[in-house]
C-alpha positions in Angstrom: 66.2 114.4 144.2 65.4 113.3 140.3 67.5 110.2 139.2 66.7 110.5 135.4 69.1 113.4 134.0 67.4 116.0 132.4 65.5 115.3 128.9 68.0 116.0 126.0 66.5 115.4 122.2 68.7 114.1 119.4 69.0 117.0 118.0 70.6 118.7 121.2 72.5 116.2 121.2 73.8 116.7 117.9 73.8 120.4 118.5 76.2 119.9 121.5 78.7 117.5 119.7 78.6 120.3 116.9 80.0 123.0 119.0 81.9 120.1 121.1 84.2 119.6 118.3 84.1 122.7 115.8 83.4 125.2 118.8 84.7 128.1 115.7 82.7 126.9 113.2 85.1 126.4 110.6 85.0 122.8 110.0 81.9 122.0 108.0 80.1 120.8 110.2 76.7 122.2 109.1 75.0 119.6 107.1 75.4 117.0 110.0 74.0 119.9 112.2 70.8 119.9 109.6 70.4 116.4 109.0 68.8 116.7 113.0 67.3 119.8 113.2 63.8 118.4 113.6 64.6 115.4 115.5 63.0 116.8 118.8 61.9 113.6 120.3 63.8 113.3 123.9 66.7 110.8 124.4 66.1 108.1 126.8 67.3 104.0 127.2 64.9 102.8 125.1 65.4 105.3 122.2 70.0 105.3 122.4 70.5 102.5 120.5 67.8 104.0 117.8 69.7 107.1 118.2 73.1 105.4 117.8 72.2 104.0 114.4 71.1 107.1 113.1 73.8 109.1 113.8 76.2 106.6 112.2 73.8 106.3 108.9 73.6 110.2 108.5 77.7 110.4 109.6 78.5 107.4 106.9 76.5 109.5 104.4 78.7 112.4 105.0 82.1 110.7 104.8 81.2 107.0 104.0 85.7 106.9 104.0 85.7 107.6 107.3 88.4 110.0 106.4 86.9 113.8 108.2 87.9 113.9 111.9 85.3 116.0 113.0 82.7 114.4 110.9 83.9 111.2 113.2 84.5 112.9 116.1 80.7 115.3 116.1 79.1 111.4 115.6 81.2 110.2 118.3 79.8 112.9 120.9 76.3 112.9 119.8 76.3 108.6 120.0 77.9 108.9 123.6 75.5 111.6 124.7 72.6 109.3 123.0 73.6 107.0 125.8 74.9 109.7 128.4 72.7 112.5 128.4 73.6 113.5 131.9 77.4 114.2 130.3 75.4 117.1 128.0 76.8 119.8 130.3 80.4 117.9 130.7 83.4 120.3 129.8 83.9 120.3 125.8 87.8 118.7 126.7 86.4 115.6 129.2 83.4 115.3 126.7 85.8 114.9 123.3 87.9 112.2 125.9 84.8 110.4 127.2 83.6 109.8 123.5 87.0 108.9 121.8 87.3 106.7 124.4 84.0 105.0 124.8 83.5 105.2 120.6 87.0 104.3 118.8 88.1 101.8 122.3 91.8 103.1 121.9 91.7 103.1 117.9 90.3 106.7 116.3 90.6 107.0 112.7 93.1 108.9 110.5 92.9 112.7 111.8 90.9 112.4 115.0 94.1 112.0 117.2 95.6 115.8 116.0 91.7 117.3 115.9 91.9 116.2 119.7 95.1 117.7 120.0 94.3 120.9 118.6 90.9 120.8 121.6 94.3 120.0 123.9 93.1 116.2 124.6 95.5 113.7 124.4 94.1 109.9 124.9 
């Protein structure tokens, strides 16, 4: 029985957080998306915190106010999966709870407390 969860790149990472949060595709979510495409190198313990940084430089990039809850939330998934990858495969509703919680520590931004709503996740 393998102890290491299955390889997971940034970029499926990213992917998953994507449809995670926009699962419609309607909330502009597509140049985060691209910003990863070719990042195919998979995640492990050495590379998360690499992975962590990245995703909040190319997030602050796209909404250096902090102000676009899915924006905040898509970078909140990808970071915890950078550290969780064995959560990839978690139901969208636990995943968006797991990564509020473990990203925003009981304090989301403006907007990410009714985008979670609208997935039916309260915190």
């Amino acid at each position: 029985m393998p102890t290491d969860p299955e390889p997971l790149t940034l970029a499926e990472a990213v992917h998953r957080a994507v449809v995670v949060v926009d699962p419609d595709g309607d909330a502009g979510l597509e140049d985060f998306l691209e910003r990863f495409e070719d990042d195919d190198e998979p995640l492990g313990p050495a590379l998360a915190d690499i992975a962590a940084q990245r995703i909040a430089e190319e997030s602050g990039k796209l909404d250096p106010e902090a102000e676009d809850p899915a924006v905040q939330m898509a970078a909140a998934v990808a970071t915890y999966l950078a550290f969780r990858r064995d959560e990839a495969a978690e139901d969208p509703q636990a995943l968006l709870a797991l990564a509020a919680r473990a990203e925003f520590e009981g304090h989301p931004p403006a907007g990410v407390p009714e985008l979670l709503a609208e997935r039916g996740v309260a915190l």
